[in-house]
N, C-alpha and C positions, 0 to 999 in steps of 0.2 A: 745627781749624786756627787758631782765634782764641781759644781753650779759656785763653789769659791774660789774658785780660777779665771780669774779675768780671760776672755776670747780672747784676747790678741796675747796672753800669754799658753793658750790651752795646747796649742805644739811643740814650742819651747819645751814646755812642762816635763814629757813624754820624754824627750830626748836628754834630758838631764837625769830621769829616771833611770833611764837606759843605761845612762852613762856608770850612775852606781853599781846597776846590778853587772854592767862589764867590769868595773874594777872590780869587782868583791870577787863575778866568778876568775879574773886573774889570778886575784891575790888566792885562791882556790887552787888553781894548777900548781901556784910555786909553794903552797904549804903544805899538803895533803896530797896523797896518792889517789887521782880520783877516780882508779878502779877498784880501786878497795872498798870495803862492807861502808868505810864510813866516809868516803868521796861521794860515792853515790848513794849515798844519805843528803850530802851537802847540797849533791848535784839535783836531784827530787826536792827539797826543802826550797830552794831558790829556783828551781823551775814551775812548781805549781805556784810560784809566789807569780812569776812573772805572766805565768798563763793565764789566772783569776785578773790581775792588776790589765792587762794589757786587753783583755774582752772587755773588762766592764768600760773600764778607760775610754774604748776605741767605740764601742757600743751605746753609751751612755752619753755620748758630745751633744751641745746644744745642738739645733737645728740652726744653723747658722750659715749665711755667704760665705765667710771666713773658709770653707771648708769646699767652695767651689760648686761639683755638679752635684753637694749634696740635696742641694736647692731642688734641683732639676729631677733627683727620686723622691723628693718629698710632695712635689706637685702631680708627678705620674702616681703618689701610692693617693693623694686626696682626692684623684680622679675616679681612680677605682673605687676609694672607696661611698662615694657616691652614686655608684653605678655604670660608669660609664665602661663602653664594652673595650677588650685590646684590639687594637688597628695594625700595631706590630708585625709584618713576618720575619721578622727574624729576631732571634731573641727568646725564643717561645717562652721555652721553661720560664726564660726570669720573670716573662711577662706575668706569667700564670700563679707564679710563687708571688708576687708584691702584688695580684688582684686578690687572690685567696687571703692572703696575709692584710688585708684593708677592710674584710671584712669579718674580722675574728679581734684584733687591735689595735693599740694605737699608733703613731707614725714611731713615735721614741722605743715600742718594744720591738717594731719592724726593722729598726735599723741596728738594735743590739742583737738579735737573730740574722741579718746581714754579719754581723762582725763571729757573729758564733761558726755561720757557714766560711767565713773568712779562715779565721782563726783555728777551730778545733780540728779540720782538715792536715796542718800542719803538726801540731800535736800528735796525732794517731801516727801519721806516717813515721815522724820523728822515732814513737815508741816502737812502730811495728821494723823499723830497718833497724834500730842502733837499741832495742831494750830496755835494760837499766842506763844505758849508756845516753839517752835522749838527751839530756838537756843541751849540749854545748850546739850539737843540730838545730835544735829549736830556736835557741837564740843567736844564730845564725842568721833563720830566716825571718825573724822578728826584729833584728836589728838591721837589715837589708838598706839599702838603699830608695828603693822603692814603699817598701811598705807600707810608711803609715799613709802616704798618698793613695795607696789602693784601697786603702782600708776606708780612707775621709774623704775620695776623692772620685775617682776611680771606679768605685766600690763594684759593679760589675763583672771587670773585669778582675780584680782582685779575688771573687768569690770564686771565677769558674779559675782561677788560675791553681788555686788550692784545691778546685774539688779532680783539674787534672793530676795534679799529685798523688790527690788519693786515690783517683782511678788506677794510676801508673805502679803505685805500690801494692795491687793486689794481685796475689798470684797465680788466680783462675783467671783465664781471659776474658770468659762472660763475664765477669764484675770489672776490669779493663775497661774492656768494649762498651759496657751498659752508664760506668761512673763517667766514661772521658765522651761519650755521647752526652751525660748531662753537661759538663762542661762547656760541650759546644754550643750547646745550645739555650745557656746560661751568657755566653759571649762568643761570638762565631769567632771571632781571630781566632780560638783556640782551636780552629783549624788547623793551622801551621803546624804546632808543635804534636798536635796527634798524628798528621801527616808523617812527622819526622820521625814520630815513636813507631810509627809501623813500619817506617820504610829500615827503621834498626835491629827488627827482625828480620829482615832481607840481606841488608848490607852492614855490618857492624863490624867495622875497621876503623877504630877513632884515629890512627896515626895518617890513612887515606885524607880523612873529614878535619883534620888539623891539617894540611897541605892546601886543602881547597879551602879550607877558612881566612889562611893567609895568602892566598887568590888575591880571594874579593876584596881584598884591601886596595891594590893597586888597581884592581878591575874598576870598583868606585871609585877612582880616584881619576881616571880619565877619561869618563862614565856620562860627565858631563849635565848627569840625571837624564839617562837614557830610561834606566831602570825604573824610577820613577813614571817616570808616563807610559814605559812597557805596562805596567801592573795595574797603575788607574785605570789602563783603557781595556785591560781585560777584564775588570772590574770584581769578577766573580759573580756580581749581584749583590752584592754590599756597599753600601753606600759613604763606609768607615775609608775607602780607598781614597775617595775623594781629597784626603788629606793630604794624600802624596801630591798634590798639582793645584788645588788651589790658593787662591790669592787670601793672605788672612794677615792681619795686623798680627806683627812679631815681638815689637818693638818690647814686650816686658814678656816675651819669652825667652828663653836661653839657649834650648835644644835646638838650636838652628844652625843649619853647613856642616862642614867634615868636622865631628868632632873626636879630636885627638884622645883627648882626657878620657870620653866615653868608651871606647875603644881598648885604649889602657886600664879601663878595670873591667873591661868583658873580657879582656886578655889574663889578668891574673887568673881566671877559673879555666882558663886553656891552658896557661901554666901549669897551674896544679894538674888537671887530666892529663895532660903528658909528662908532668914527672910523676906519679903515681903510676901510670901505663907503661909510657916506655922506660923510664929510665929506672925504675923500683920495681915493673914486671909486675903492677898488682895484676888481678887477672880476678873479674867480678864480672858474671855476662848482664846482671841490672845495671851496675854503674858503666856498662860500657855503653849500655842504652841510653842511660839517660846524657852522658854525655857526648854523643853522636845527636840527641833531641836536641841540645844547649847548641853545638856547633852547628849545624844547619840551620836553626832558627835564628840565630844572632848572624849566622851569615848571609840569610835575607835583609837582618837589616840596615848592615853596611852598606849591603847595594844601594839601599834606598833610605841611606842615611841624612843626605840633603834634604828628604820629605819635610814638610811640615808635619810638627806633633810627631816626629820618628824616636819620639821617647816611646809612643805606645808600641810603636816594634820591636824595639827591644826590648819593652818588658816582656814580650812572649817569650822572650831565653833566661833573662835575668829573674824570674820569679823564683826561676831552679837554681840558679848559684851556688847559694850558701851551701846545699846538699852537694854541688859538686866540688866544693873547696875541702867538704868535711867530712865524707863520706869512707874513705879511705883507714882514715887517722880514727875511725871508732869502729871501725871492724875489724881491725889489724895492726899489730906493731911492725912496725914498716922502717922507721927510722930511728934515732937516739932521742932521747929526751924527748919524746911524743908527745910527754902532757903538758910541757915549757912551751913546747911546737904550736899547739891547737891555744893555748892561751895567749899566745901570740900574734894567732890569725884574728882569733877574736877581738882583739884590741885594736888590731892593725884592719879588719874589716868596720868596724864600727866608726872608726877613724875618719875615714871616705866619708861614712853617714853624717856623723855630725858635723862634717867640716862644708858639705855642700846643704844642708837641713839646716844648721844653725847659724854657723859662722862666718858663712857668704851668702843666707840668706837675704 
């Protein structure tokens, strides 16, 4: 479908798109009230644009290297679909979903259905927390930092990280429990963060979990990578640990040693959770979950921030971000100029994206 975009321009591409639809929804905030009958006309109009545009988009990419371990589910789904049996244990689900799916189509419809389980996860939740109010949510987490690599990259982990979302936004706990059980076992890391979401019905003091978050700052930091060979060698039974301690060629990786930078934008969404908590007194018992879920997870992975590949621990907090930057600001007028505020973040989030995606690519 997008087969006139030269591969080495087809991620560029995406992110200059992105770029648009952030200035336009800007120029949105500062021209139009966008809680009015006809803001969120605007806000609907250019959210289903970007919801259609960004699945097929994301869905529809060549099968290409260019795009990493997509290589790597395209040969696991031509295995299947020749017959051969899963050897997998861990992973179940996704194993079972890309054997099933190899024998019904082709690899190109199996990866746009990858991006649908990707994608329309964060759509629902977006509509089911914030309403008419969804758009600025959603492209939030579509303009992420991480995303379109989980989407082209990743793709895995990126499905169960959405489908924990949707787990986490339902408010029977059997559909909780049943959705964030598929998550796990759609990607086991998402271990951690389900961990944390349970342990936030036990203990749910964000202003506690913001104290220990800023711990493990200096804890890792004369740590030594203690932390790191603590966790490899309790292993769990997963083999993804491994990453924390072996030897792997770095040299055209980036996410390697204490990274400051990193840190500084896992910190802006600790910011905003404690200005929104403490210092404006919102008072949300889901957002207090979910951001005790972000603080604990992201604070496993300062510890074990030295790791090799400890981008993929972060992403276990970072998937949720955006909903914790912007959650606040669309369920409540909290501040002055709120919609100046959020058009602001928007610009100022997206920022970060394409300055490390495009511009220091």
């Amino acid at each position: 479908m997008f087969d006139f975009i030269p591969i080495q321009s087809y991620t560029p591409f995406y992110f200059y798109v992105m770029l648009l639809v952030v200035f336009v929804s800007f120029l949105g905030t500062k021209g139009i009230n966008i809680f009015s009958k006809k803001g969120r006309s605007f806000q609907r109009g250019l959210g289903i644009f970007v919801l259609v545009f960004t699945t097929l988009y994301i869905g529809l990419r060549p099968i290409n290297g260019v795009f990493i371990d997509m290589m790597t589910y395209s040969r696991m789904f031509q295995k299947y679909a020749v017959g051969l049996p899963i050897t997998s244990e861990t992973d179940i689900f996704f194993h079972i979903f890309t054997k099933f799916c190899a024998q019904i189509m082709t690899a190109n419809m199996y990866f746009l259905l990858c991006a649908c389980i990707y994608i329309l996860p964060l759509y629902l939740v977006s509509t089911k927390w914030f309403n008419k109010d969804w758009f600025f949510a959603f492209l939030l987490m579509i303009t992420a930092f991480t995303f379109w690599n989980y989407g082209t990259n990743g793709i895995r982990n990126g499905m169960a990280g959405s489908l924990f979302l949707l787990g986490v936004s339902r408010k029977k706990m059997v559909f909780q429990i049943l959705i964030i059980f598929l998550a796990i076992n759609f990607h086991k890391t998402m271990l951690l963060p389900a961990l944390a979401f349970a342990f936030s019905y036990i203990v749910n003091k964000p202003k506690l979990f913001i104290i220990i978050w800023g711990l493990c700052i200096p804890l890792s930091l004369v740590s030594g990578g203690v932390f790191e060979n603590l966790i490899a060698n309790i292993g769990l039974g997963d083999d993804r640990l491994s990453y924390l301690t072996d030897e792997v060629d770095t040299s055209s990786f980036s996410s390697v040693g204490f990274r400051w930078d990193f840190i500084l934008y896992s910190g802006t969404a600790i910011f905003a959770g404690w200005y929104y908590i403490i210092k404006k007194k919102y008072k949300d018992k889901l957002y207090y979950q979910l951001f005790t879920t972000y603080l604990l997870t992201n604070a496993f992975w300062i510890l074990v921030i030295r790791a090799n590949f400890s981008n993929r621990f972060a992403y276990l907090s970072w998937f949720m971000m955006g909903f914790i930057i912007i959650y606040p600001l669309l369920k409540k007028r909290i501040i002055p100029n709120q919609q100046r505020v959020i058009g602001l973040i928007v610009v100022a989030y997206f920022a970060f994206t394409f300055l490390m995606n495009v511009i220091l690519k």
